[in-house]
Each structure stands twice: as structure tokens, then as C-alpha cells.
N, C-alpha and C positions, 0 to 999 in steps of 0.2 A: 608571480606565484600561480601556476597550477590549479586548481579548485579538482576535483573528482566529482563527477555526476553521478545524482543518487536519486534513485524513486521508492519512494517511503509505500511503507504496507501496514496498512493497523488492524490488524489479525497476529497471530504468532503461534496457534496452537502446531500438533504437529500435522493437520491435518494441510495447512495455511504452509508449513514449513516444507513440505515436498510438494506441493504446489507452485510456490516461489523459488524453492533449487531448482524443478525445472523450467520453468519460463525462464529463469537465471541463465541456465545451460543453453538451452534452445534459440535464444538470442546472441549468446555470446558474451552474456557478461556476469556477472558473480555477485553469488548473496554469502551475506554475513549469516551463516548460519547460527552462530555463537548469540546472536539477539532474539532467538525465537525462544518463548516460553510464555506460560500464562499465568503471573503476567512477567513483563521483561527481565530477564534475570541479571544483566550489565547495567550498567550506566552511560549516559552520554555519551562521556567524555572517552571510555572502551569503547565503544560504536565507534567512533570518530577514528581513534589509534588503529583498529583491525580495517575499516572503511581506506584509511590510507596507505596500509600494509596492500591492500591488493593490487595485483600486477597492473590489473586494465577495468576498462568502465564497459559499459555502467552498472552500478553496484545497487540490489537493492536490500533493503534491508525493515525488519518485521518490527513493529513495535505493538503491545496489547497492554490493556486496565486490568485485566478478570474483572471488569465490568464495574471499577469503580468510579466511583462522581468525579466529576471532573478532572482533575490533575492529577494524575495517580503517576507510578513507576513509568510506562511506558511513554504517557505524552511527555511526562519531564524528561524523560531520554529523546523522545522527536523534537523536544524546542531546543535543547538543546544542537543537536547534530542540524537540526534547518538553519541556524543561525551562526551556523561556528563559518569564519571565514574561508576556508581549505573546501566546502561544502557548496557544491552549483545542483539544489534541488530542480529537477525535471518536469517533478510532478510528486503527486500521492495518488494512491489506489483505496479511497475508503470504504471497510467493510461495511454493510450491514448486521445486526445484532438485535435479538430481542431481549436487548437489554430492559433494565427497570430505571435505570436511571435516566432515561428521556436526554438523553446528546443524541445530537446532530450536528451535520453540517454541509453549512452549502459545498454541491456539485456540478460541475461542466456539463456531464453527460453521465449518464448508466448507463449499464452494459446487462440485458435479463439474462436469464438463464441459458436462453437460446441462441445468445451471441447477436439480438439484437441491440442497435442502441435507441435509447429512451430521452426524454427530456424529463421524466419522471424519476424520481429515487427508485430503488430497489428493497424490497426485504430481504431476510435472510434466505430464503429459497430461491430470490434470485426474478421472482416475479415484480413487476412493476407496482409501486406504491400507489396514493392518491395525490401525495405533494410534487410539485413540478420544482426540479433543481433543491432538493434536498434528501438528506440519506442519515436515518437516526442506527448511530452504534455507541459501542462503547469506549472507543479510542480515538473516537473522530471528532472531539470537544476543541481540542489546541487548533484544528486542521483552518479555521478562518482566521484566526491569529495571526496564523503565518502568510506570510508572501508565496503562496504556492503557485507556478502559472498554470496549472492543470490538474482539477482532480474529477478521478472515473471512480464511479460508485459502483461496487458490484454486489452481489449476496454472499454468503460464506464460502471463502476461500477448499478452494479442495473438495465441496461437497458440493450445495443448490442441487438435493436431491436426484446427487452422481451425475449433473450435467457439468461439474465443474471434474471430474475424479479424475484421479493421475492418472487411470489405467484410461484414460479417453484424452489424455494427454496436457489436463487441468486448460481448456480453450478458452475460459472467460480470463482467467488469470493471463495468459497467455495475450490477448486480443488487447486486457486492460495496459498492459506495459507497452504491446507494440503502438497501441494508440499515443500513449506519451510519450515514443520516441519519437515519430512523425512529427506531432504539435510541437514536439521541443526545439525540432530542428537537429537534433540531433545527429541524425546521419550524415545531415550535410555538414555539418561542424567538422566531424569525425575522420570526413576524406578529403 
């Protein structure tokens, strides 16, 4: 059985969504656009059917709370799809959020604003936190649960005060995927 490779995004507004189309593009491989919204407007199990409908990998694909406590629409769509067999998760990309509901979750590495990497979480602007290897948002509660081998914490997708912006070619988003293709091994798998 095949499995399709997927790197999970817990952001989904649209600013997260053409952010992720192009590092999708630019890499080579394809987002599930139909999962962005705030919060997830699919389920799982639609994740999973349109994730196996795509021609080629790696697929990634947006999941978001609108910032609700714990297990809201979006992570029960991510536990779902990380656990479904057909599903060889790469990685996750955890946003930061200044959310109220105080999630978090542990991280490998951040990525600041500037496209350095950190041992420290990020906020949402992208600047380095106080905590070492952790990163508080609002769709990143499921993300220790899971069996994930890699997750890069960054500030708000598409923006961290237009150092993330499309029109600059979205490079943390961009940097945070091509780092989980490396660690995954990915490329080598691929050829």
C-alpha cells in the first residue's frame, strides 16, 4: 500500500492559504486548498479522499481551531488524517497564535522572522519567545499527541509583520517545508 506524504499546517486563514499554495508550488508539490478556513470547514475523513485524489507528493494541507480549547474542528480533522493508514506524515509546521486559550506545543526548532533558526519558540510576529522548544497557538494542542518526526514552529503564516508576505515570496513558510523535506529524507526516498 502506497502511503502519500503530507506536512500538516495549523494556520488556515487566507492569509496562511496563499502562503501554503505557494511553497506548495515552488516546491513541487500540492496543497489541499479545500481545508483552509477559520476554522476547518471539511472533515478528516474529506482531507484524507482529496489528499489521495492528488496526482503527486508531497501534499500539504492547513488545519485551524478559531482559537478554540483544545480539540475543536481542525485538530479532529489533523488526528484524524495523521493516523489514517494511507497517511506517511513528514512533519507539521506549528503556528504561533496569541491565542487566550494557552496551547502549546512542543517544537524541534523555529524558524524567526528573519529566516533564522532558533531553539526558542516563536510568537506570532515571528520574533523569538522565552521558552526553549516550545511554541503556544491555537491548533497546536493535538500536535504531541501525534507521532510527528519533525515540527518547525514559525509566527503567522503569510504575514510576521510582511517578513513572511507573498509578495516577498512567503520565505519562513517556504524554509519551514523545505527544512521537513531534508529531515524526512524525503528527496532521497523520492529518486
Amino acid at each position: 500500500m502506497e502511503r502519500r506524504n503530507v506536512i500538516l499546517v495549523t494556520d488556515g486563514d487566507e492569509s496562511a492559504k496563499k502562503a501554503v499554495e505557494l511553497a506548495a508550488k515552488e516546491i513541487g508539490g500540492r496543497c489541499i486548498s479545500y481545508s483552509w478556513g477559520n476554522p476547518t470547514p471539511i472533515s478528516g475523513e474529506e482531507i484524507v479522499s482529496l489528499i489521495l485524489d492528488t496526482p503527486y507528493d508531497p501534499v500539504l494541507v492547513m488545519f485551524d481551531d478559531c482559537g478554540y480549547r483544545e480539540n475543536g474542528t481542525g485538530e479532529k480533522a489533523m488526528q484524524y488524517v495523521a493516523t489514517h493508514p494511507k497517511i506517511e506524515v513528514l512533519g507539521a509546521i506549528a503556528v504561533a497564535s496569541a491565542t487566550h486559550s494557552s496551547e502549546w506545543t512542543h517544537v524541534d526548532v523555529s524558524i524567526d522572522r528573519y529566516g533564522h533558526l532558533t531553539e526558542y519558540g516563536v510568537d506570532k510576529e515571528g520574533i523569538p519567545d522565552l521558552e526553549i522548544g516550545r511554541i503556544n497557538g491555537d491548533t497546536v494542542y493535538i500536535l504531541d499527541e501525534l507521532q510527528i518526526p519533525i515540527v518547525i514552529g514559525v509566527g503567522d503564516i503569510g504575514k510576521m509583520a510582511g517578513f513572511d508576505s507573498i509578495k516577498k515570496g512567503a520565505p519562513i513558510t517556504r524554509k519551514a517545508v523545505e527544512i521537513i523535506l531534508e529531515r524526512s529524507g524525503y528527496h532521497e526516498s523520492s529518486t
